[in-house]
C-alpha positions as CSV (number, residue, x, y, z in Angstrom):
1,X,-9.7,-153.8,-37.5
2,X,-8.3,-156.2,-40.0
3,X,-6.6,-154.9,-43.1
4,X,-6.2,-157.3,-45.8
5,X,-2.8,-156.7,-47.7
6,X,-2.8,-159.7,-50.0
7,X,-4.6,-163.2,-49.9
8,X,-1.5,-164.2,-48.2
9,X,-1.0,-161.6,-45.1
10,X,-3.2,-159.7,-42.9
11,X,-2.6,-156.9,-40.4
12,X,-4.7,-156.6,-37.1
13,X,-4.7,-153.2,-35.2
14,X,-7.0,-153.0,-32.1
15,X,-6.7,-151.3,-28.5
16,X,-8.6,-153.3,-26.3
17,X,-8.4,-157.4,-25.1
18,X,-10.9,-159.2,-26.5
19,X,-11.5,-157.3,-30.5
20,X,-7.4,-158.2,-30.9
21,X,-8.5,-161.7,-29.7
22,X,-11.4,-161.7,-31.8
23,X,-9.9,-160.0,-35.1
24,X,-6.7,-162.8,-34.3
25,X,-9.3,-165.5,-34.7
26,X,-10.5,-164.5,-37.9
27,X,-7.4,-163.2,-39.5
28,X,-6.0,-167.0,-38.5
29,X,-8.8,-168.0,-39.9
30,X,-8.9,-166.3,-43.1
31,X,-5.0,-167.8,-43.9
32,X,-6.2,-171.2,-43.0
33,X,-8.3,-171.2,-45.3
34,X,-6.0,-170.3,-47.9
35,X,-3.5,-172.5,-46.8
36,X,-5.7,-175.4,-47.3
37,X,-6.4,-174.8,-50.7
38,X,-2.8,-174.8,-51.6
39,X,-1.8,-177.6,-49.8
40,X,1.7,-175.7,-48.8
41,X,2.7,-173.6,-46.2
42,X,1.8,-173.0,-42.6
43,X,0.5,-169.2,-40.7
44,X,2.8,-167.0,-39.0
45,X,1.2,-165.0,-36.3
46,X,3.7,-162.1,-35.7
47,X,2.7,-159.1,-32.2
48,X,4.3,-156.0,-33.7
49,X,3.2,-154.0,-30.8
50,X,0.3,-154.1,-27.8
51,X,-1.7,-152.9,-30.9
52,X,-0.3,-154.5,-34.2
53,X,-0.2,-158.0,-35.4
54,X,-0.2,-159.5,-39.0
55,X,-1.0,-163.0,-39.8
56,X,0.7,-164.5,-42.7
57,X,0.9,-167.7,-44.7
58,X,4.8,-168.4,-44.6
59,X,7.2,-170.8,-46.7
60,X,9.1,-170.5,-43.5
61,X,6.3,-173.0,-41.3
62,X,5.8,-176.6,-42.4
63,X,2.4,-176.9,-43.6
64,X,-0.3,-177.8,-40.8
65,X,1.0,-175.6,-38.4
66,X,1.0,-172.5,-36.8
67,X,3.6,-170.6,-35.0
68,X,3.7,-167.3,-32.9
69,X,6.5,-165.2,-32.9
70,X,6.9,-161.4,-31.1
71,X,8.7,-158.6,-32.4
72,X,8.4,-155.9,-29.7
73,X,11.2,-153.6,-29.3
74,X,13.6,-154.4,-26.5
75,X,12.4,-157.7,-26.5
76,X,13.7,-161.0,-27.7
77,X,11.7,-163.0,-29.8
78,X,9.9,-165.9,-28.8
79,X,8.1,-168.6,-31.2
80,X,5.5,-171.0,-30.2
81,X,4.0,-173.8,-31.9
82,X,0.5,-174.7,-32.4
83,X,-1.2,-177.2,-35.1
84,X,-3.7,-175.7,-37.3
């Protein structure tokens, strides 16, 4: 399931495999296309949980990209770089 909270972020809740993959895709998707109409800002794919991710257009990555980052509890956080 994707919930839309602005234009700018989305939140993706699902329990199995391939509908996070999927609902990833689109959400990505969804904030590219934003992105590229305002010329600024690059998408911040953030996992939550084994459940919960949001996908966000950020000041915080350059425009053209797309980074990963993990916030799981009693993990540390890792980012990853990808270009849009």
């Amino acid at each position: 399931m994707i919930k839309r909270h602005s234009d700018v972020v989305l939140e993706i809740t699902a329990h199995d495999p391939d509908t996070i993959e999927n609902d990833l895709n689109t959400a990505v998707e969804i904030a590219r296309e934003h992105a590229v109409r305002e010329h600024r800002h690059g998408i911040l794919v953030t996992q939550h949980g084994f459940t919960r991710y949001t996908v966000a257009i950020s000041r915080d990555v350059p425009y053209g990209q797309t980074l990963e980052r993990r916030e799981l509890p009693g993990s540390s956080q890792a980012k990853t770089e990808s270009d849009c």
